[in-house]
C-alpha positions as a Markdown table, in Angstrom:
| # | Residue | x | y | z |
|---|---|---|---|---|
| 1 | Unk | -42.1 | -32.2 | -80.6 |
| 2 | Unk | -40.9 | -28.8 | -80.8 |
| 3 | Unk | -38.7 | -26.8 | -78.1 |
| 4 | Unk | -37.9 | -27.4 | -74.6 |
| 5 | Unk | -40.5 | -25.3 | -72.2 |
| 6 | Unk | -38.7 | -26.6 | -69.1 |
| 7 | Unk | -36.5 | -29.5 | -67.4 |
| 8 | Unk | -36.9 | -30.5 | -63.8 |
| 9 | Unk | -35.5 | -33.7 | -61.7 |
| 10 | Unk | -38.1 | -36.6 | -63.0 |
| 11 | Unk | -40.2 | -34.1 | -66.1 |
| 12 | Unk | -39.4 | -31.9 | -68.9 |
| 13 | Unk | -41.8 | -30.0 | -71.0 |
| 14 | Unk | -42.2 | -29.6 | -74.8 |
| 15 | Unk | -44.1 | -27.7 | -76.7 |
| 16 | Unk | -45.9 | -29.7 | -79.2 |
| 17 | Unk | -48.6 | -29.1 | -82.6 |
| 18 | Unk | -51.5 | -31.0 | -82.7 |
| 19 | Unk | -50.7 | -32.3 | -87.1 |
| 20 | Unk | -54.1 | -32.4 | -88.1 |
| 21 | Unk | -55.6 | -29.3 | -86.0 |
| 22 | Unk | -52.5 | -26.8 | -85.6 |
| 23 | Unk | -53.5 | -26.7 | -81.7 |
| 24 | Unk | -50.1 | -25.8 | -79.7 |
| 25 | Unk | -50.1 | -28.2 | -76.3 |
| 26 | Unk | -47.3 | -29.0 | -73.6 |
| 27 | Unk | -46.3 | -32.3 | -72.8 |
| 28 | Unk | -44.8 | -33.1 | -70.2 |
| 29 | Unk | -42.7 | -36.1 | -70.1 |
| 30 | Unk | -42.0 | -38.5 | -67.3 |
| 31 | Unk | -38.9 | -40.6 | -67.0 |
| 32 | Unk | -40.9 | -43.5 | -65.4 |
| 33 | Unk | -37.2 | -44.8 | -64.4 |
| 34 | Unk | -36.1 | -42.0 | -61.9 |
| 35 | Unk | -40.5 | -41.6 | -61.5 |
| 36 | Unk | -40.6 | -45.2 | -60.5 |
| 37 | Unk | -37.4 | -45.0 | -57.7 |
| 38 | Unk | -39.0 | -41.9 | -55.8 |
| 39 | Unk | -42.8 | -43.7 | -54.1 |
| 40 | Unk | -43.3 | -39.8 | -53.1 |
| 41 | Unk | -42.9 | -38.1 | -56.3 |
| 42 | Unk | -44.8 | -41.2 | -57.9 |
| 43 | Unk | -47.6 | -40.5 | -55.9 |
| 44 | Unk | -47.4 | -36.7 | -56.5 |
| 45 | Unk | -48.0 | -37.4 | -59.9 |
| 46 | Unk | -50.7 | -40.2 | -59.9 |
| 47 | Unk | -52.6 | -37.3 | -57.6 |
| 48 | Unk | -51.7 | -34.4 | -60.4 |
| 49 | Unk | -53.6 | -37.1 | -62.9 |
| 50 | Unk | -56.5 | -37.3 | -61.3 |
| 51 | Unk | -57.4 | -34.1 | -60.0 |
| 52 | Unk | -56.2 | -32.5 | -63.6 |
| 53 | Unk | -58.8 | -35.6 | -64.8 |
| 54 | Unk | -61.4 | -34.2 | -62.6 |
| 55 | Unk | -61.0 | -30.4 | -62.9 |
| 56 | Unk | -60.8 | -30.9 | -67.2 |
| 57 | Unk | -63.7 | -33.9 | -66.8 |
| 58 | Unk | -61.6 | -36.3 | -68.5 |
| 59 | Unk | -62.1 | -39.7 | -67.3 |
| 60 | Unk | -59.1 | -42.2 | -66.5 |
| 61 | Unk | -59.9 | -45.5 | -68.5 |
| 62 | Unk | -57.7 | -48.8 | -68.7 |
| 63 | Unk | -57.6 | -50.7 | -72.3 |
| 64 | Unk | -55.4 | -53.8 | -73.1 |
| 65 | Unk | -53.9 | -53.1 | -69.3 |
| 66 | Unk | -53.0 | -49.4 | -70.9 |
| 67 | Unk | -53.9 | -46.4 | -68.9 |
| 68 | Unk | -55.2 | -43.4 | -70.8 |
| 69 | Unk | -57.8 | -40.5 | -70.4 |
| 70 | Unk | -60.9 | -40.6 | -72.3 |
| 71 | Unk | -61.8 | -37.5 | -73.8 |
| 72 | Unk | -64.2 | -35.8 | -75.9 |
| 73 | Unk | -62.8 | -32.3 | -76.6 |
| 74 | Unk | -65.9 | -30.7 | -76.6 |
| 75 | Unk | -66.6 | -31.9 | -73.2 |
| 76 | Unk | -63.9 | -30.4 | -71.6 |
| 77 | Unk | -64.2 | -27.8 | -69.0 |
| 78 | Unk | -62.2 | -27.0 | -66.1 |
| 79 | Unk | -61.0 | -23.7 | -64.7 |
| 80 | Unk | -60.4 | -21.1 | -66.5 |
| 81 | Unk | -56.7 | -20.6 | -64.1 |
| 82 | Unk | -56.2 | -24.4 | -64.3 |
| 83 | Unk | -54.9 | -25.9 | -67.2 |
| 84 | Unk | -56.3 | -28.6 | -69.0 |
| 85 | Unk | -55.2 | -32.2 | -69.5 |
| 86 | Unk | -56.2 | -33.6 | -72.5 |
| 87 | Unk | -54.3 | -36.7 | -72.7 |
| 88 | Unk | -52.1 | -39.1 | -70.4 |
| 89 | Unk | -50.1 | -41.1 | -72.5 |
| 90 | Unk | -48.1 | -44.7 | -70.3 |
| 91 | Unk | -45.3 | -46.2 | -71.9 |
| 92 | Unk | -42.7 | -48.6 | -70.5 |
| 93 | Unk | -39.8 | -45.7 | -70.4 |
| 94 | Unk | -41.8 | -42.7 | -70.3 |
| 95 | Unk | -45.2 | -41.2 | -69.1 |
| 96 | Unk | -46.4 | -38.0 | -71.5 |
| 97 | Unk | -49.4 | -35.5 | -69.7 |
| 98 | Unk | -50.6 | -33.4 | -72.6 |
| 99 | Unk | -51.9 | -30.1 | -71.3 |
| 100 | Unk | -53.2 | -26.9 | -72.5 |
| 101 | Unk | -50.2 | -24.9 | -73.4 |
| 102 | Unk | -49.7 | -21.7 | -70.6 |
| 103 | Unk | -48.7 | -18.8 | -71.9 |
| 104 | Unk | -47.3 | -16.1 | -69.3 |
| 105 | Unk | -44.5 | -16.9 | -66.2 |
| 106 | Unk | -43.6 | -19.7 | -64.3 |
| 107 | Unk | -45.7 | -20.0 | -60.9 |
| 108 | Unk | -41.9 | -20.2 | -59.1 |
| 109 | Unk | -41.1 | -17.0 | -60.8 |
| 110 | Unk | -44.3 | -15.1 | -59.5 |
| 111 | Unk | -44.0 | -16.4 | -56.0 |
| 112 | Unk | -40.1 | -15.3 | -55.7 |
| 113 | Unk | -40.9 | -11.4 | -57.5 |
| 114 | Unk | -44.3 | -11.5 | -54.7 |
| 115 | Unk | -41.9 | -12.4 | -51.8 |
| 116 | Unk | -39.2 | -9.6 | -53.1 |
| 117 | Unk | -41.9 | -6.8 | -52.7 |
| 118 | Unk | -42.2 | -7.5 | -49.1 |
């Protein structure tokens, strides 16, 4: 994984490269420890996998008790202001969302210059 995107309270974000392909993703990374002692943030992001699953028309599958996201990258769609989830990754210590990689500014940094033109 390559450099440190961003850090929050239960997430950070990496920038990753697809070896075989070269494609430049996100993933963010879930400390399911701190994720597992909040029920509100843990629901937060059980509801960001599913509607990011529904938006990209992934589909959430379970294998071996494993949840992932089934995905044929041909297939996927979305919008083009909504970034894409190719992959939800659940291990014991950590759950890993890989997403389209965003290029441009953080939505919290457009809202604060928007409400500073007031």
């Amino acid at each position: 994984m390559g450099r440190l995107l961003g850090q929050g309270a239960f997430a950070m974000v990496r920038e990753a490269t697809h070896i075989d392909s070269g494609h430049v993703v996100a993933i963010k990374i879930y400390d399911k420890y701190k994720l597992n002692s909040n029920a509100q943030t843990k629901k937060s992001v059980q509801r960001e996998i599913k509607m990011l699953s529904l938006i990209t028309k992934t589909s959430l599958e379970t294998m071996d008790g494993q949840d992932f996201i089934s995905i044929n990258e041909n297939d996927i769609e979305g919008h083009p202001s909504i970034m894409k989830l190719y992959d939800a990754i659940d291990y014991q210590r950590h759950l890993y969302l890989v997403t389209e990689s965003c290029k441009g500014k953080m939505l919290s940094t457009i809202v604060r210059e928007y409400r500073g033109q007031g």
